[in-house]
C-alpha positions in Angstrom: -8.4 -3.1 -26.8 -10.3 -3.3 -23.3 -13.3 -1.2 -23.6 -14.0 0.3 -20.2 -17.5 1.0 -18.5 -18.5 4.4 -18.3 -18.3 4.4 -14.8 -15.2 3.0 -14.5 -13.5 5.1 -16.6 -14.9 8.3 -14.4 -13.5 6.6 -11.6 -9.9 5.9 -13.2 -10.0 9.6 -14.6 -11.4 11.4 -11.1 -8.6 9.5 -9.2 -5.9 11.1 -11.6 -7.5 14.0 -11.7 -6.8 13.9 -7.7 -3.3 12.9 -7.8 -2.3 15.7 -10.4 -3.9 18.3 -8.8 -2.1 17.1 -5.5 -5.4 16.8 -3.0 -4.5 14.8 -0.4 -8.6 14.9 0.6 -9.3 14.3 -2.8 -7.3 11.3 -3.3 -8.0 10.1 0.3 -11.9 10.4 -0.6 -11.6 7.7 -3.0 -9.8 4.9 -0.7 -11.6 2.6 1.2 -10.6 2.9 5.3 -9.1 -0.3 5.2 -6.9 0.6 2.3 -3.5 -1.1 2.0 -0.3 0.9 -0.1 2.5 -0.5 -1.3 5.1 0.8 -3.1 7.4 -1.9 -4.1 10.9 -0.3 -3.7 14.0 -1.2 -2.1 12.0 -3.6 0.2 9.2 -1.3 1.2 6.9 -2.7 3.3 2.9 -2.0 2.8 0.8 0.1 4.7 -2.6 -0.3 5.7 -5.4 1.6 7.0 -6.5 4.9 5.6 -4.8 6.8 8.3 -1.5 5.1 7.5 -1.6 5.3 3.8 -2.6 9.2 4.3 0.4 9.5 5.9 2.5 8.1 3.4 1.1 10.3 0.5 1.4 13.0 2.3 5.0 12.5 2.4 5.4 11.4 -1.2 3.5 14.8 -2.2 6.4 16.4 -0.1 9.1 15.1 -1.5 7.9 15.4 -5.2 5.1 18.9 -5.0 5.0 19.0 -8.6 4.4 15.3 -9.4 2.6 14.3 -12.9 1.6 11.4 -14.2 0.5 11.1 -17.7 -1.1 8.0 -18.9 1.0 5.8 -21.1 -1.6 2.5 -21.0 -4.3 1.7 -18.9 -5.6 -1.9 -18.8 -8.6 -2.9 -16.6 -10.2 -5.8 -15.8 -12.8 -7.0 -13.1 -12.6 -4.5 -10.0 -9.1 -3.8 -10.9 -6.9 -1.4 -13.3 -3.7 -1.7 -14.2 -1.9 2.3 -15.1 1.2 2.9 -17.2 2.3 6.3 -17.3 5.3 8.5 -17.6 5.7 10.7 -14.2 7.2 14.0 -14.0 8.6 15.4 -11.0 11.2 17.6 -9.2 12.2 16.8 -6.1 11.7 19.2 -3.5 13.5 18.0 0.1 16.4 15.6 0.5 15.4 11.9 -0.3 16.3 9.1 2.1 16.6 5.8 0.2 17.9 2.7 1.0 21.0 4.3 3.1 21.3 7.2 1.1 20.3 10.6 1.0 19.3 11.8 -2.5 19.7 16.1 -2.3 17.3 17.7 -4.3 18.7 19.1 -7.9 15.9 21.4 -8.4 15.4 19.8 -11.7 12.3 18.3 -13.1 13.0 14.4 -13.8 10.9 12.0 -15.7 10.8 8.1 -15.5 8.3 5.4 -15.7 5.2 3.8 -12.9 3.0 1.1 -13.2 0.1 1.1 -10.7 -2.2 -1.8 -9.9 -5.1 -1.0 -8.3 -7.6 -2.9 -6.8 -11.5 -1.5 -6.3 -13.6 -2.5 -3.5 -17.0 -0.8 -5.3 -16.0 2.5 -6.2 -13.1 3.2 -3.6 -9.6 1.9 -4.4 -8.7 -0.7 -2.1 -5.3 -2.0 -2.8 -2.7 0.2 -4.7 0.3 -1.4 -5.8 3.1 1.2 -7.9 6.1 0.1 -9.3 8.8 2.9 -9.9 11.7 2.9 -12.6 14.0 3.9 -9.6 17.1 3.3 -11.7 16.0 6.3 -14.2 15.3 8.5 -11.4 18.4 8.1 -9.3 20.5 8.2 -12.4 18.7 11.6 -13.6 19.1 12.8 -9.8 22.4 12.1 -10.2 22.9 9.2 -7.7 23.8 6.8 -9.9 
């Protein structure tokens, strides 16, 4: 078991706190300006820049209002974390995707995320999420 530094650990729990409570400021507050976002789906690309990556939460909090994640595992190491957790969500506006167009359900779904992020001192720097898209398009019915 990794035992993590008290000030770590306030860091890791604040930024959850942030996400769950669905403050884009909040979230934003903790990212460095030259902060880079990737979400690797479907051949995303990353964004960087705190403007950018802004922009791209902003939309994810859109599409998914109610998101939760719940921490499964968490692993950290030297200026990074690694978070496993089970998210819950309901999609809110149509989903484009990789050519398609996912229509909301207005059913909650759950399926599985694995961020990586990278600290520069006390900001996140570098956030890297993997989705279980397979589960969520199946439970959104486009599968």
């Amino acid at each position: 078991m990794t035992v993590i530094d008290n000030d770590l650990s306030q860091i890791v729990d604040d930024y959850g706190q942030a996400w769950n409570s669905h403050t884009l400021d909040e979230i934003m507050a903790m990212h460095t300006q030259d902060t880079v976002f990737r979400l690797h789906l479907l051949g995303s690309s990353e964004v960087a820049g705190h403007a950018e990556v802004r922009e791209v939460f902003a939309g994810l909090l859109a599409f998914w209002p109610d998101i939760h994640f719940a921490t499964d595992r968490l692993s950290v190491g030297d200026g990074f974390f690694v978070h496993q957790c089970s998210i819950t969500a309901t999609l809110a506006v149509p989903l484009p995707l990789d050519g398609l167009v996912i229509q909301p359900t207005g059913k909650p779904i759950r399926f599985s995320g694995v961020d990586v992020i990278s600290m520069a001192g006390r900001l996140v720097h570098r956030k890297e999420t993997y989705l279980d898209i397979a589960a969520a398009m199946q439970q959104l019915g486009a599968l």
